[in-house]
C-alpha positions as CSV (number, residue, x, y, z in Angstrom):
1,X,63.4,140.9,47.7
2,X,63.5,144.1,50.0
3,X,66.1,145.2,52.3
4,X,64.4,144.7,55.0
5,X,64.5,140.5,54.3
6,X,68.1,140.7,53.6
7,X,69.3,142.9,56.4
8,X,67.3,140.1,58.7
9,X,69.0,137.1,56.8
10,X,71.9,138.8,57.3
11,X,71.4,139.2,61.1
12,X,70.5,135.5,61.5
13,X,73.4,134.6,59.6
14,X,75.7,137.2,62.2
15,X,73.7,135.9,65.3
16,X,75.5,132.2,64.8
17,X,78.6,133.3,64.1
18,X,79.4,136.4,66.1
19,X,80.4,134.7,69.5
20,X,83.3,133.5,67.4
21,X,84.4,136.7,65.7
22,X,83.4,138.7,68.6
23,X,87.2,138.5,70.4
24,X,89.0,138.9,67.4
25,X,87.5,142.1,66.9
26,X,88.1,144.0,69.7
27,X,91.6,142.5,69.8
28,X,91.5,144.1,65.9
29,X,90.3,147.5,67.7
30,X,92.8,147.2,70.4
31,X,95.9,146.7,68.5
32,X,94.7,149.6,66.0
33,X,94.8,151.7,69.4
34,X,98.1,150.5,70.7
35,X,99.8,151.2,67.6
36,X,98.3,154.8,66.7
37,X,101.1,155.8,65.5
38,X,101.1,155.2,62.0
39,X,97.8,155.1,59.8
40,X,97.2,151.9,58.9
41,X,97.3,151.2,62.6
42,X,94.8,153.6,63.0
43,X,92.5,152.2,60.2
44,X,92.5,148.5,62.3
45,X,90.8,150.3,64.6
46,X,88.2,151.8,62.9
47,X,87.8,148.8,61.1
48,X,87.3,146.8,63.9
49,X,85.0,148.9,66.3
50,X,82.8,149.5,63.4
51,X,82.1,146.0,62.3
52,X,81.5,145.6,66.0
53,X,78.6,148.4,65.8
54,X,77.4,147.2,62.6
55,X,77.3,143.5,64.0
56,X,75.5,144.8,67.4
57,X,73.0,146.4,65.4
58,X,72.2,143.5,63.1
59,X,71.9,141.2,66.1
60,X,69.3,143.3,67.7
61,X,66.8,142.7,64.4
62,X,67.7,139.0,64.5
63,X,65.1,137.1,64.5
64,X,66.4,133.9,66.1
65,X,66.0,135.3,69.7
66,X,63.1,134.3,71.2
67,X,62.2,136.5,74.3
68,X,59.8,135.6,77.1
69,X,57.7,139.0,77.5
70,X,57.4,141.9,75.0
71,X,59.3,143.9,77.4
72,X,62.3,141.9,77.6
73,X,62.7,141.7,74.1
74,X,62.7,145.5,74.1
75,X,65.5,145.3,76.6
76,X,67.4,143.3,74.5
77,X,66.9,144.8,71.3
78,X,67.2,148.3,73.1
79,X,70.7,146.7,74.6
80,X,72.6,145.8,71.5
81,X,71.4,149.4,69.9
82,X,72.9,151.0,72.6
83,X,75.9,149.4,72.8
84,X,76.1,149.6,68.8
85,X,75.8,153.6,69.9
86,X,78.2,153.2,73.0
87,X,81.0,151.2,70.4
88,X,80.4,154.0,67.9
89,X,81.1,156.8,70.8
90,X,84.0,155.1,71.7
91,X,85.7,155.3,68.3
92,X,84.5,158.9,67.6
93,X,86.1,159.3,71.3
94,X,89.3,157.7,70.3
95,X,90.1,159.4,67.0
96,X,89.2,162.7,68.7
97,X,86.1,163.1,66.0
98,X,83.3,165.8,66.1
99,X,80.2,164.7,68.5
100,X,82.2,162.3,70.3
101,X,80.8,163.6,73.9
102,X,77.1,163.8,72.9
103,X,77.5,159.6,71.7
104,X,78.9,159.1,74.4
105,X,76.1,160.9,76.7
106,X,73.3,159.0,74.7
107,X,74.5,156.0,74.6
108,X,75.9,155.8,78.5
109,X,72.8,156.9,79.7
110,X,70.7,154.4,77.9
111,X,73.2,151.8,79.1
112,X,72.9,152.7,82.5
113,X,69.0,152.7,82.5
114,X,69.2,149.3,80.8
115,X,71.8,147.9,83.1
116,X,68.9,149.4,86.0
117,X,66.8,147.6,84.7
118,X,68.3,144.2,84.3
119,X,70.1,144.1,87.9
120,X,66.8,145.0,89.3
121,X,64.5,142.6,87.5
122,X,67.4,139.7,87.1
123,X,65.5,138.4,84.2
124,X,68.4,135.8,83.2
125,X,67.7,133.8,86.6
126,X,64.1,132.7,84.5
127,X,63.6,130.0,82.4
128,X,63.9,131.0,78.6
129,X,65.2,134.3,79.1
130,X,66.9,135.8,76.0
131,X,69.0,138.2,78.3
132,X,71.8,136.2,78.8
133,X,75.2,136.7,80.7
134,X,76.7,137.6,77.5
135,X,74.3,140.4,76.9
136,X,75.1,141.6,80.8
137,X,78.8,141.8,80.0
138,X,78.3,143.2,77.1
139,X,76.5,146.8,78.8
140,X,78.7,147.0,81.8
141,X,82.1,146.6,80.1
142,X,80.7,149.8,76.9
143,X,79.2,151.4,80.1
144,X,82.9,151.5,82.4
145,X,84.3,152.5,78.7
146,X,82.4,154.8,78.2
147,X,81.9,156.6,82.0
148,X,85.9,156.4,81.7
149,X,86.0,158.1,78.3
150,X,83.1,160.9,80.0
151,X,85.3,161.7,83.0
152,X,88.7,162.1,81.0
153,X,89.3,164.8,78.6
């Protein structure tokens, strides 16, 4: 068996289950940052935002989602890599890490031009449409993050 066949088991697997772990996560990532004081405080954090980005990235090569047109799958695929990117930035941001501004210039940017693209086209108003209001929250809240984060030193 090749990587490839377990990374997408593994992303089918993650696509059921990651609406429920999804919360707990980020409330993992924000109680690392509230209590950056110690350590082991600090490793909740990084423990948290990264199983984020590694669970964004295995839902973009899930193949359970079934898109309409070839070019909103490559929204949605696109989507979830970016905000695996824009998660990433964030944490780099956070611990004051080396190419934290240039993550979070990449990954904003595609966010934005997603976002564009999905306000303008409003493909979740058609039937079958695998960009969902989940995906839609998903890009602004990393994009306000992240312009916030840009802005601020």
């Amino acid at each position: 068996m090749n990587p490839s066949e377990n990374n997408t088991r593994l992303a089918e697997r993650i696509y059921d289950y990651f609406p429920k772990i999804e919360v707990p996560l980020v409330a993992l990532a924000l109680i690392g940052y509230q209590l950056k004081i110690t350590k082991s405080s600090s490793f909740l954090m990084i423990i948290g935002m990264s199983i984020l980005c590694i669970c964004y990235y295995l839902l973009s090569i899930s193949k359970k989602v079934k898109c309409t047109s070839t070019m909103e799958n490559y929204i949605y695929k696109s989507g979830l890599i970016s905000c695996s990117i824009g998660t990433l930035a964030v944490l780099y941001k956070l611990q004051h890490w080396l190419s934290a501004p240039l993550l979070l210039l990449i990954s904003t940017t595609s966010l934005c031009i997603i976002l564009l693209y999905i306000l303008v086209r409003q493909p979740w108003r058609m039937e079958n449409s695998c960009i969902t209001t989940r995906l839609i929250i998903r890009v602004l809240a990393i994009v306000s993050i992240n312009l916030v984060l840009l802005t601020t030193t």
